[in-house]
C-alpha positions in Angstrom: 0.0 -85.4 -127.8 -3.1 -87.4 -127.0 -5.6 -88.8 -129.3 -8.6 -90.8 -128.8 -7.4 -94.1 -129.3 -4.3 -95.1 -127.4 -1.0 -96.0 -128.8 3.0 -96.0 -128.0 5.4 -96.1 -130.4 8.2 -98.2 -129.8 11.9 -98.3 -130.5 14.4 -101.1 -130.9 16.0 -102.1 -128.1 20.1 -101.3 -127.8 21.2 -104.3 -126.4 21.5 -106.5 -129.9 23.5 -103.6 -131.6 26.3 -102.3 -128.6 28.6 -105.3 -129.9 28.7 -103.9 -133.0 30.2 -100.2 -132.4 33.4 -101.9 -131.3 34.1 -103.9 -134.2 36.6 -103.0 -137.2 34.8 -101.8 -140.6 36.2 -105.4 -141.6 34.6 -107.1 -138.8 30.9 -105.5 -139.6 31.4 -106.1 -143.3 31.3 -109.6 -142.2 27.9 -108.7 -140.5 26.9 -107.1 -143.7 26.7 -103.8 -141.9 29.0 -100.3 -142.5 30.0 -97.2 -140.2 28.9 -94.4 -141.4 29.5 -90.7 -140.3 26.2 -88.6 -140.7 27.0 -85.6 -143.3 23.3 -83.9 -142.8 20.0 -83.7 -141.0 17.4 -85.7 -141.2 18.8 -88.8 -142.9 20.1 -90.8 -140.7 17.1 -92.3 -138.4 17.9 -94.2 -135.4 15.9 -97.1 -134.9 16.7 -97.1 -131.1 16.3 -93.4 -130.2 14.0 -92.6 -132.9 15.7 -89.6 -133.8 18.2 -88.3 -136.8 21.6 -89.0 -135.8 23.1 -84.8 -136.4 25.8 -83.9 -138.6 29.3 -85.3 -137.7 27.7 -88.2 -135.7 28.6 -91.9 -136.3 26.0 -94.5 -137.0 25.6 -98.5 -137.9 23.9 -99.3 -140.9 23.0 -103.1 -140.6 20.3 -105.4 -141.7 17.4 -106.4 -139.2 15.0 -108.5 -138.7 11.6 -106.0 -138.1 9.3 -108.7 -138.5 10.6 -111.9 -137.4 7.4 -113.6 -137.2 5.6 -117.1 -138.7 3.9 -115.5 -141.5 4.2 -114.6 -144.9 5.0 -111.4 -144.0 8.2 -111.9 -141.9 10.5 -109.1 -143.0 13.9 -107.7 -142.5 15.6 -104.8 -144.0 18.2 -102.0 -143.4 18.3 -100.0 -140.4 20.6 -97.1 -138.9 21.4 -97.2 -135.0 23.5 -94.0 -133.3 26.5 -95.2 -131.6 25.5 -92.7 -129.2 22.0 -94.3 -129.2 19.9 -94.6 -125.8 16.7 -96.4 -125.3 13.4 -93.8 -125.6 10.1 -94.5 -123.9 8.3 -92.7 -125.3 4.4 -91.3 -123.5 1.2 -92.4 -125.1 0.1 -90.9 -127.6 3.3 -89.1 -128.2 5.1 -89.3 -132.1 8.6 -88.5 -132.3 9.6 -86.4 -134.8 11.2 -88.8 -136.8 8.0 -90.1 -138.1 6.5 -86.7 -138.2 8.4 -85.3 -140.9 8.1 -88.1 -143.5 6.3 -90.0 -146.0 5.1 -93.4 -144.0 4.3 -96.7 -144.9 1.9 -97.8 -142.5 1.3 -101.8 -141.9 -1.8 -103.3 -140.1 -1.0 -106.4 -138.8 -3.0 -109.3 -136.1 -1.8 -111.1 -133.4 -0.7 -114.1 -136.0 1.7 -111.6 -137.8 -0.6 -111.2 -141.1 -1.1 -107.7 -142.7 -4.8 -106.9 -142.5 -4.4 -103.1 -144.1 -1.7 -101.2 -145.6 -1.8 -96.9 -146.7 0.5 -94.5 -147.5 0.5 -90.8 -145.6 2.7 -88.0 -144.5 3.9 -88.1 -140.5 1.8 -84.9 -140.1 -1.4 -86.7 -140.4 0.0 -90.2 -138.8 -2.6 -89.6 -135.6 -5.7 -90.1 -137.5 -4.2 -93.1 -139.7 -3.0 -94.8 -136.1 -6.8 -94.4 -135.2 -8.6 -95.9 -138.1 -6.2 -98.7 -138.3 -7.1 -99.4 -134.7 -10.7 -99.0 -135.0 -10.5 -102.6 -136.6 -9.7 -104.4 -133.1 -8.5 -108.0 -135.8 -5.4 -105.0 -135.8 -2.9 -106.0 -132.8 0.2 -103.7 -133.6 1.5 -101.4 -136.7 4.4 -101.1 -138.6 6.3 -97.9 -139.7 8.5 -97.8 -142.5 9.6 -94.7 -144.8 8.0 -95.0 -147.8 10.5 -93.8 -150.0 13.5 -95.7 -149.2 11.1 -98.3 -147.6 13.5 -99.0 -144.6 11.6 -99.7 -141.3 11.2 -96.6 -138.7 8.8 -98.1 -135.2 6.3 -100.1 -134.0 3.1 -98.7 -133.0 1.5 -100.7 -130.3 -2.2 -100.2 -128.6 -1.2 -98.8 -125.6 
């Protein structure tokens, strides 16, 4: 879907992870992360696909480094990647449904890293929040996260 100010939303890259889905449940308790096997849908967001891992599937959750930045705000937190997981690209203006369905932190944040805005709203109505947080051009990317559990979901960059 379109809307008048243009954006992309942006998944992790599977590269750092794909070491990881070999190791021993020992060996990624070293890494402070666990194997899980997903026992419903949604629940289990992918950070790399950007969608919910489905029933039976097995997922990585792990600690990660969203905002690895030289600010204040540099921030890491838990994240789930599918071992099945592939790389999306994702068009302009298009939301995955991952975000769509939940309640979202959203994050404003400049070129330096430093949050300029900050609001809470449901995925449904996530197009018009993307276009007033943009309509402040100090506002260089967004964050994502889901409010509840406050784990990070995607960037949003200006596309």
């Amino acid at each position: 879907m379109q809307t008048s100010s243009a954006f992309r939303v942006v998944g992790l890259p599977i590269e750092p992870f794909v070491p990881l889905f070999s190791l021993s449940d020992a060996e990624l308790a070293k890494h402070d992360a666990r194997r899980y096997v997903a026992d419903h849908k949604p629940g289990f967001p992918c950070r790399v696909s950007l969608v919910d891992a489905e029933p039976d599937e097995r997922v990585i959750l792990l600690p990660f480094a969203h905002h690895a930045c030289k600010s204040p705000y540099q921030s890491s937190g838990p994240i789930f990647v599918r071992e099945q997981a592939r790389p999306v690209t994702l068009k302009t203006g298009e939301l995955p449904q991952v975000v769509r369905g939940r309640l979202l932190s959203i994050r404003g944040y400049d070129a330096d890293g430093l949050m300029l805005d900050a609001d809470v709203a449901e995925g449904s109505e996530l197009e018009r929040h993307i276009q007033r947080f943009f309509a402040d051009s100090r506002i260089a990317y967004l964050h994502l996260h889901n409010a509840r559990p406050g784990c990070y979901s995607c960037r949003v960059e200006r596309a």
